[in-house]
VOBA-1610 file (N, C-alpha, C; in pm, whole numbers, padded with zeros to 5 digits, always signed):
BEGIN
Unk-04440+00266-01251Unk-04333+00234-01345Unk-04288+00362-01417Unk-04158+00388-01434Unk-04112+00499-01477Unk-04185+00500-01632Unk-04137+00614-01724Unk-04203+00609-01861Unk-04085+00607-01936Unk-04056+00530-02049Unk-04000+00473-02089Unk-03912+00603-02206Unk-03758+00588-02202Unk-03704+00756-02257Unk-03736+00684-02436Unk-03743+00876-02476Unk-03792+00879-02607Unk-03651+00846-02671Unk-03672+00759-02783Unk-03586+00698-02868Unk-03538+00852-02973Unk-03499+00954-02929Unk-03456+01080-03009Unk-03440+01053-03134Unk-03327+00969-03140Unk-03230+00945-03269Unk-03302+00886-03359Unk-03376+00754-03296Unk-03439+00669-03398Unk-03544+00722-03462Unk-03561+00837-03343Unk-03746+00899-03447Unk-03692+01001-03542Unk-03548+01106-03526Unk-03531+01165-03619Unk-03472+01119-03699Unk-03427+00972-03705Unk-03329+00920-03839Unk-03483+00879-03902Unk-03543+00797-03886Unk-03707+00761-03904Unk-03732+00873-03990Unk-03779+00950-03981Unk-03771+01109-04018Unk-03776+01153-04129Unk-03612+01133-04115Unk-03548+01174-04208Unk-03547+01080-04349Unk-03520+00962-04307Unk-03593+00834-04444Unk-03684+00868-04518Unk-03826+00890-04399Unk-03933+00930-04471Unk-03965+01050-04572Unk-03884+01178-04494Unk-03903+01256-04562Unk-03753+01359-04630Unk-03683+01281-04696Unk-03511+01320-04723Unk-03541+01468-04814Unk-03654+01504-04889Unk-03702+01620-04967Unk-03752+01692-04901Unk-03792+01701-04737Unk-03832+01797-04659Unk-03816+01925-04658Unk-03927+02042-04750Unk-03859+02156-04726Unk-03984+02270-04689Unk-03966+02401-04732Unk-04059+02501-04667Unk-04131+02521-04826Unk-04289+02460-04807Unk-04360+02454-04892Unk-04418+02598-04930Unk-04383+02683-04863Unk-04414+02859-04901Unk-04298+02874-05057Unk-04412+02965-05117Unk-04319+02957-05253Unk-04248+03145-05231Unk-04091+03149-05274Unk-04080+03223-05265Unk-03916+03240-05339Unk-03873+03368-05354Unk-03722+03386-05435Unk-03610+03458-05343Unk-03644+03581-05249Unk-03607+03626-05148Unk-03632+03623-05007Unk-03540+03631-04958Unk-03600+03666-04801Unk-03723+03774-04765Unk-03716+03882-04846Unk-03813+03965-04827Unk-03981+03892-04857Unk-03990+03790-04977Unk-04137+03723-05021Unk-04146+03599-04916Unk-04015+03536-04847Unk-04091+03493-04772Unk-04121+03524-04655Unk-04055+03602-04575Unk-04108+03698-04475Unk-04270+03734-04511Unk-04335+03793-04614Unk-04455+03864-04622Unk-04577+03721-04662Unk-04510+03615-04740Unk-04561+03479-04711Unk-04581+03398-04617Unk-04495+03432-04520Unk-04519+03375-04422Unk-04589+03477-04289Unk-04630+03593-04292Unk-04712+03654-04240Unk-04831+03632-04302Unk-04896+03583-04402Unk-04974+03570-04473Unk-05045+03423-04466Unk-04954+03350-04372Unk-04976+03203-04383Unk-05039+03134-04232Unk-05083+03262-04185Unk-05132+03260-04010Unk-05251+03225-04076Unk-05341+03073-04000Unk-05462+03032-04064Unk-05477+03004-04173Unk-05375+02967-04256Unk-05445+02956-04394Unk-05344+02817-04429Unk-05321+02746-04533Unk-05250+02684-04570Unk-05192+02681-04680Unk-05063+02687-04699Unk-04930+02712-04796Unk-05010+02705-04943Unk-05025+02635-04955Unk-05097+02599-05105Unk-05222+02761-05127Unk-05273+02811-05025Unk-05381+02920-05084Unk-05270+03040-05074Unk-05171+03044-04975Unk-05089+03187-04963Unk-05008+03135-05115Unk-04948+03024-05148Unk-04908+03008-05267Unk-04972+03097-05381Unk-05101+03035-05384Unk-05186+03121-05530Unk-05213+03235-05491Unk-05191+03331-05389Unk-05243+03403-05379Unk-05108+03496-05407Unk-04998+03482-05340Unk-04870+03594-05385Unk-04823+03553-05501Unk-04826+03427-05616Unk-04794+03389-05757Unk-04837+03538-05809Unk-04936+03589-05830Unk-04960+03754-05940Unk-04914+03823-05830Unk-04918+03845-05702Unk-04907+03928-05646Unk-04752+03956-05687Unk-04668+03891-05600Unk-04514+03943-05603Unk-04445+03964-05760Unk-04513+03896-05868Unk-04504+03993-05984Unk-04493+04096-06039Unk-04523+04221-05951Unk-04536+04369-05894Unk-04471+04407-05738Unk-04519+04319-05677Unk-04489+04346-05517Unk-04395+04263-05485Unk-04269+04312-05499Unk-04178+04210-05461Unk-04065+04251-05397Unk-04054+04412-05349Unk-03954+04454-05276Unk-04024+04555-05181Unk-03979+04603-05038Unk-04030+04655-04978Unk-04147+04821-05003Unk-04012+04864-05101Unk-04062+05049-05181Unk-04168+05036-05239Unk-04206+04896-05326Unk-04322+04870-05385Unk-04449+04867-05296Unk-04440+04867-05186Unk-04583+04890-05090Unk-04580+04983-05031Unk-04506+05102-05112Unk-04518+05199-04994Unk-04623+05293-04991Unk-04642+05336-05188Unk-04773+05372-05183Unk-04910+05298-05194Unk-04893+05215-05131Unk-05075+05156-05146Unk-05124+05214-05056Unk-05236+05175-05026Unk-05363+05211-04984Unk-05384+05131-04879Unk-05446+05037-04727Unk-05485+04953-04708Unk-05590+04877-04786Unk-05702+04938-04807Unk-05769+04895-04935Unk-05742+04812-05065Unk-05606+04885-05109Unk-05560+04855-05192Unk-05472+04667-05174Unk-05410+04697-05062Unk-05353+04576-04987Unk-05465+04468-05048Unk-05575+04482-04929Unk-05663+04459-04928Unk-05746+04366-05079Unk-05698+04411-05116Unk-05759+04312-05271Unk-05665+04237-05337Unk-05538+04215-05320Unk-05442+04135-05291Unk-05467+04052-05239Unk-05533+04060-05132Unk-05479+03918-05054Unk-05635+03873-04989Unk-05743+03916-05039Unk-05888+03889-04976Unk-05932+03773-04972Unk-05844+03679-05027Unk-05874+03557-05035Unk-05837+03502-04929Unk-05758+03552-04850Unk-05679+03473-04718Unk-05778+03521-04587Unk-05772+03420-04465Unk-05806+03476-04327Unk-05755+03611-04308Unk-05809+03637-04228Unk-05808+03806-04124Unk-05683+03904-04251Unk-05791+03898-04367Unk-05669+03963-04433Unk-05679+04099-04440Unk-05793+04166-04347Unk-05758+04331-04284Unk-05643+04347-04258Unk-05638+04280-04120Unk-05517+04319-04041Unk-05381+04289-04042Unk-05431+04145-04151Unk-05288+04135-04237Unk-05222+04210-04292Unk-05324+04313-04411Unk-05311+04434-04480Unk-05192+04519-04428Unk-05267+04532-04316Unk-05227+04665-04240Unk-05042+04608-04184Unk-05045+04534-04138Unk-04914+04453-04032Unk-04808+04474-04198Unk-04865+04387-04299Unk-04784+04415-04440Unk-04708+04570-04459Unk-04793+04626-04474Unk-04783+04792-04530Unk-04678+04858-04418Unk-04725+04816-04258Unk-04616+04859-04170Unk-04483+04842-04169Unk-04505+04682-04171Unk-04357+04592-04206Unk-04259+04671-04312Unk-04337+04671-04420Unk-04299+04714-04565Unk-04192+04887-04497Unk-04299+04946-04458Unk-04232+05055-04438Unk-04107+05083-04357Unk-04098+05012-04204Unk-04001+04989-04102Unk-03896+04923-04223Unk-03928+04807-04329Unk-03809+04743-04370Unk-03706+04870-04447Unk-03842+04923-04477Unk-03736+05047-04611Unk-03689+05172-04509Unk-03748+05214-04398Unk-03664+05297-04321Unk-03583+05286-04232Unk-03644+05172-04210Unk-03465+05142-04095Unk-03383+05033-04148Unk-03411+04965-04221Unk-03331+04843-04262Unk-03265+04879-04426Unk-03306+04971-04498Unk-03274+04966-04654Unk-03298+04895-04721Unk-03467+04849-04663Unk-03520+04747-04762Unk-03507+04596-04758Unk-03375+04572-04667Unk-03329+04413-04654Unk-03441+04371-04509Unk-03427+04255-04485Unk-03463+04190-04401Unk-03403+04157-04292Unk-03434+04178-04208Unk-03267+04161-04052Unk-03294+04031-04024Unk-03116+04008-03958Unk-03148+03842-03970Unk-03132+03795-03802Unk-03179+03873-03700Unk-03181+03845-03568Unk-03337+03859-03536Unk-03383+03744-03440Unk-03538+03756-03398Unk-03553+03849-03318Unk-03487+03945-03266Unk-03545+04090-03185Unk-03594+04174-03265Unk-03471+04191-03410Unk-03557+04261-03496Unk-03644+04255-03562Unk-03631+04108-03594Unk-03766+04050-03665Unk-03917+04094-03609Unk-03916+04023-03424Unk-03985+04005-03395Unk-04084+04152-03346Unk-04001+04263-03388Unk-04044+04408-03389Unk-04152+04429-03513Unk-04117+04376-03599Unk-04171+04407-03729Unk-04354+04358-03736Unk-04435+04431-03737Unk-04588+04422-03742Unk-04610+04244-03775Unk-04732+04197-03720Unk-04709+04051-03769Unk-04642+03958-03785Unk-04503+03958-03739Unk-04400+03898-03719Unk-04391+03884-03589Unk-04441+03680-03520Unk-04428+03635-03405Unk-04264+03535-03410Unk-04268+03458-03296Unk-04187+03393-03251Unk-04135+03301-03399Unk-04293+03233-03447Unk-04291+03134-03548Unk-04215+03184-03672Unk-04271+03326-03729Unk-04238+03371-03863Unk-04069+03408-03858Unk-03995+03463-03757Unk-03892+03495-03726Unk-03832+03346-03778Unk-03845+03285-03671Unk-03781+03096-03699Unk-03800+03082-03847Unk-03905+03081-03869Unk-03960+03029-04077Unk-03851+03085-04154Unk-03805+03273-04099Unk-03711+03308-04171Unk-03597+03342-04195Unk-03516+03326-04064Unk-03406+03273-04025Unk-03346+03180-04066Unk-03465+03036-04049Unk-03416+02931-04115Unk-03419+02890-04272Unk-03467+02990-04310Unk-03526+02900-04433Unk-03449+03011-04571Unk-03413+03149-04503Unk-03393+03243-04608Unk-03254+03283-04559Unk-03201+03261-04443Unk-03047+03300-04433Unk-02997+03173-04342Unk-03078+03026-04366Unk-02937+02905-04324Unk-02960+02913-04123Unk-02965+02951-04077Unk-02982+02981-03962Unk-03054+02884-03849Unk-03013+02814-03782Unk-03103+02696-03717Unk-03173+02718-03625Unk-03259+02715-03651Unk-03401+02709-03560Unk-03537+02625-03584Unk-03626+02626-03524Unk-03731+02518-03506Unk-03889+02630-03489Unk-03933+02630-03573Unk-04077+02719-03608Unk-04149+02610-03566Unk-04237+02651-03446Unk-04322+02552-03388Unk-04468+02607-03434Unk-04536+02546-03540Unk-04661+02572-03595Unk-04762+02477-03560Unk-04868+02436-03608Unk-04964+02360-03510Unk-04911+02219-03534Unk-04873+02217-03732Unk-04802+02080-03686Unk-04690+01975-03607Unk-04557+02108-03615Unk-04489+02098-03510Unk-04552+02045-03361Unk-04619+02177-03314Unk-04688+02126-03192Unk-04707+01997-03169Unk-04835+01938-03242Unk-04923+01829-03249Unk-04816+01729-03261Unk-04700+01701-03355Unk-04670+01605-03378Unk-04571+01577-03259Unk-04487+01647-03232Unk-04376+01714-03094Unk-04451+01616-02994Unk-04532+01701-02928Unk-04617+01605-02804Unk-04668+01418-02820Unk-04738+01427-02920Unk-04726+01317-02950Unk-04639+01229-02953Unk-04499+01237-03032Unk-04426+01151-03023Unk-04331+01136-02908Unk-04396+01285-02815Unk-04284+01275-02683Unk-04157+01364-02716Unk-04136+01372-02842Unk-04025+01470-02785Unk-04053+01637-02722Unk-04150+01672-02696Unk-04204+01745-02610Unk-04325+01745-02552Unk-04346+01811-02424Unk-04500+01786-02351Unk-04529+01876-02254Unk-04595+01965-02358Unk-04598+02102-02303Unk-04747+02164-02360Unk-04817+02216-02337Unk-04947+02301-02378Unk-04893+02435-02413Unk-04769+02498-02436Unk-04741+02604-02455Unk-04604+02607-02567Unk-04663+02687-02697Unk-04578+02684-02812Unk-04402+02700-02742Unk-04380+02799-02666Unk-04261+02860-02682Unk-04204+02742-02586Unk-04280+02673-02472Unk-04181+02555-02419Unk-04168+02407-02534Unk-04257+02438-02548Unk-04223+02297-02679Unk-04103+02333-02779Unk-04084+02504-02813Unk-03960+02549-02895Unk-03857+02511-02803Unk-03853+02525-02659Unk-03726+02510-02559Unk-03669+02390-02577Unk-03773+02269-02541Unk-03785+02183-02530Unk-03708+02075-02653Unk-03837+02130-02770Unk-03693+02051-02897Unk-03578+02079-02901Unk-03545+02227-02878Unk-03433+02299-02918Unk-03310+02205-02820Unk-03367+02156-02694Unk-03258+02092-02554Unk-03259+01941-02617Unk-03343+01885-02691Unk-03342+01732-02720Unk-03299+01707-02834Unk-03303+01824-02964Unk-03252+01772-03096Unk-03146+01782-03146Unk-03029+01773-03138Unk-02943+01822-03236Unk-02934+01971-03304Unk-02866+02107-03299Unk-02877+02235-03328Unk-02868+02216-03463Unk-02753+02077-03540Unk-02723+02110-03694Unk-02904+02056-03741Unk-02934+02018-03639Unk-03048+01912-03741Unk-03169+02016-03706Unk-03171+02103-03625Unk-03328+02230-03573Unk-03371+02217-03741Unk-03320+02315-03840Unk-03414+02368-03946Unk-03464+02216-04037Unk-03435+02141-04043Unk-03469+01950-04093Unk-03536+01931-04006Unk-03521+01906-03870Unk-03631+01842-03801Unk-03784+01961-03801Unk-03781+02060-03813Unk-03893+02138-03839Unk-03958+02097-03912Unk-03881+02081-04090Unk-03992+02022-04187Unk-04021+01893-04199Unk-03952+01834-04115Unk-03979+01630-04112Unk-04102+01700-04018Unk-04112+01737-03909Unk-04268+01719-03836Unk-04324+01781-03931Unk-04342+01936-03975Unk-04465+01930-04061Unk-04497+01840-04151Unk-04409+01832-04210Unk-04449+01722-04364Unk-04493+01580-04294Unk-04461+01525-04151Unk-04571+01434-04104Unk-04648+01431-04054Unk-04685+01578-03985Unk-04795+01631-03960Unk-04915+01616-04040Unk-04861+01718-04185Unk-04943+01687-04277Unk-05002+01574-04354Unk-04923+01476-04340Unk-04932+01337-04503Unk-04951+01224-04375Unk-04965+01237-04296Unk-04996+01062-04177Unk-05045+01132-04060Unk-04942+01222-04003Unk-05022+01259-03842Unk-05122+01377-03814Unk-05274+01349-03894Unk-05306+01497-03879Unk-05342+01472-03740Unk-05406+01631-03749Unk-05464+01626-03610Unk-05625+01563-03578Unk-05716+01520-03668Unk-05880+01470-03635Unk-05837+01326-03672Unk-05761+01258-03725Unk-05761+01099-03795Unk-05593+01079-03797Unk-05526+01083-03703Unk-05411+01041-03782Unk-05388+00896-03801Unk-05284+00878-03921Unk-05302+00703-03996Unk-05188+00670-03848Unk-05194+00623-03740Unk-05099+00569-03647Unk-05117+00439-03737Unk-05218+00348-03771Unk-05175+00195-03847Unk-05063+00164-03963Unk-05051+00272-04023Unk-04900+00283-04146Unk-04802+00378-04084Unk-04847+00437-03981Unk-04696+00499-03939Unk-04565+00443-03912Unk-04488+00460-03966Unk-04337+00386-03895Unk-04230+00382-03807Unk-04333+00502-03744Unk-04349+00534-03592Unk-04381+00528-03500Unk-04481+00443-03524Unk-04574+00377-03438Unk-04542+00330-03292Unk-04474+00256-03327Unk-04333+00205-03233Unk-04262+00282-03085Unk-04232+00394-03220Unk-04188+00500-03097Unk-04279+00593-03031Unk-04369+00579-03072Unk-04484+00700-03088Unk-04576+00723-02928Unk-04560+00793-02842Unk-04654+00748-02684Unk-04782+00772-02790Unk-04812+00879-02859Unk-04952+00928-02849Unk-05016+00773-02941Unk-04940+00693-03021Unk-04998+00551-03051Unk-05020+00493-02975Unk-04882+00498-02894Unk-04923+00363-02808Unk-05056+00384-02698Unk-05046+00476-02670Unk-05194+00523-02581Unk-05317+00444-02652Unk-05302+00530-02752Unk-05421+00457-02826Unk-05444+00360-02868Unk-05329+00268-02891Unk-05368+00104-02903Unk-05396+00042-02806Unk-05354+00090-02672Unk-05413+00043-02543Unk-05578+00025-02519Unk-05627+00226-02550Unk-05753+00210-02566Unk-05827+00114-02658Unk-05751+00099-02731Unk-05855+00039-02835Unk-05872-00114-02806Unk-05729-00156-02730Unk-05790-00314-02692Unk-05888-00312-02557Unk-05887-00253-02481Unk-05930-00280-02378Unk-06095-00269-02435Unk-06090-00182-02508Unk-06278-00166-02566Unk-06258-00325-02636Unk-06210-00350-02698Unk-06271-00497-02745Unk-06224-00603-02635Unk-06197-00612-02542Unk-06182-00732-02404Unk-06363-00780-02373Unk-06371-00860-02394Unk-06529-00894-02366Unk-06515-00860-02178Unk-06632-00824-02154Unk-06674-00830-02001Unk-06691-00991-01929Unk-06619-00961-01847Unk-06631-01097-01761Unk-06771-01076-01682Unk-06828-01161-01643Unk-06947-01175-01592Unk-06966-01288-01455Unk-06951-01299-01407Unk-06968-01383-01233Unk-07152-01452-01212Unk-07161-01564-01213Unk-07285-01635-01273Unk-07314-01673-01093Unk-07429-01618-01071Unk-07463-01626-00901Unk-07558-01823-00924Unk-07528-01864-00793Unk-07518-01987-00750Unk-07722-01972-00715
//
């Protein structure tokens, strides 16, 4: 039997109900803080890169301002976060490329972005979309996770799942549908327990329906054949 086509519309109007305040939970005032927030946000989650650049960008808040540190110095900034060596270091680079070839601004094409130390596929998208309007789809783990699941992509590889939404969603709706999956990523679909029983997605959902399958067939009592 063929598999049954994903209801697009209904899961992103769905979505969108649920989450009409959907936005990029990185706290920030320029394009430049969230660029360095969102290099900062590899492994960690919004809420610790939050407290952690609040004193920071108080001081550090334009590129010239990191030019004389130290790595070290970096370094105690931000020690509270994962792999925040090499974070350090990717920062201080960034910082510098922004103030010598750019004049300090932030470029708003992903070639250049994606030149800049620590700056992948994802952070480019985060800031494109989020700091100059620009539509695109930052596929992060929740993206991922939730994407496959509900079918609108099915892929083991970040950048086809980016193809993939990018051919099934709507271009005005890319930077909205980004934060409707995280924000249901986060609050119903994690990844070890997700609530599929209050989802209101359920419905549309393959990676539910899979699993309500499993779950009846484990409670079907065993038939048993009684020899003569």
């Amino acid at each position: 039997m063929a598999q049954r086509k994903v209801p697009v519309t209904e899961i992103l109007d769905t979505l969108q109900q649920l989450y009409p305040d959907a936005h990029c939970e990185l706290n920030y005032r320029t394009p430049f803080e969230l660029l360095i927030a969102t290099i900062l946000s590899a492994q960690c989650t919004d809420k610790r890169v939050n407290e952690i650049t609040a004193p920071m960008f108080e001081s550090l808040n334009e590129p010239e301002h990191y030019l004389h540190l130290t790595q070290e110095e970096m370094e105690e900034h931000i020690k509270g976060l994962g792999l925040y060596k090499n974070k350090s270091k990717n920062i201080l680079e960034t910082c510098r490329i922004l103030f010598e070839k750019y004049n300090g601004e932030v470029p708003q094409t992903h070639a250049q972005l994606e030149e800049l130390p620590g700056v992948g596929r994802k952070t480019a998208n985060v800031v494109l979309s989020n700091a100059y309007g620009i539509p695109a789809i930052a596929v992060d783990t929740h993206v991922f996770r939730v994407a496959n699941r509900l079918g609108l992509a099915k892929s083991d590889n970040v950048d086809e799942v980016e193809r993939q939404l990018m051919k099934r969603i709507p271009r005005e709706k890319w930077s909205d549908a980004h934060h409707w999956l995280i924000w249901h990523g986060r609050r119903i679909c994690s990844a070890r327990n997700p609530q599929c029983g209050v989802c209101p997605l359920q419905s549309m959902c393959r990676f539910a329906q899979t699993e309500a399958k499993k779950a009846a067939s484990k409670k079907k009592p065993k038939t048993t054949t009684n020899s003569s």
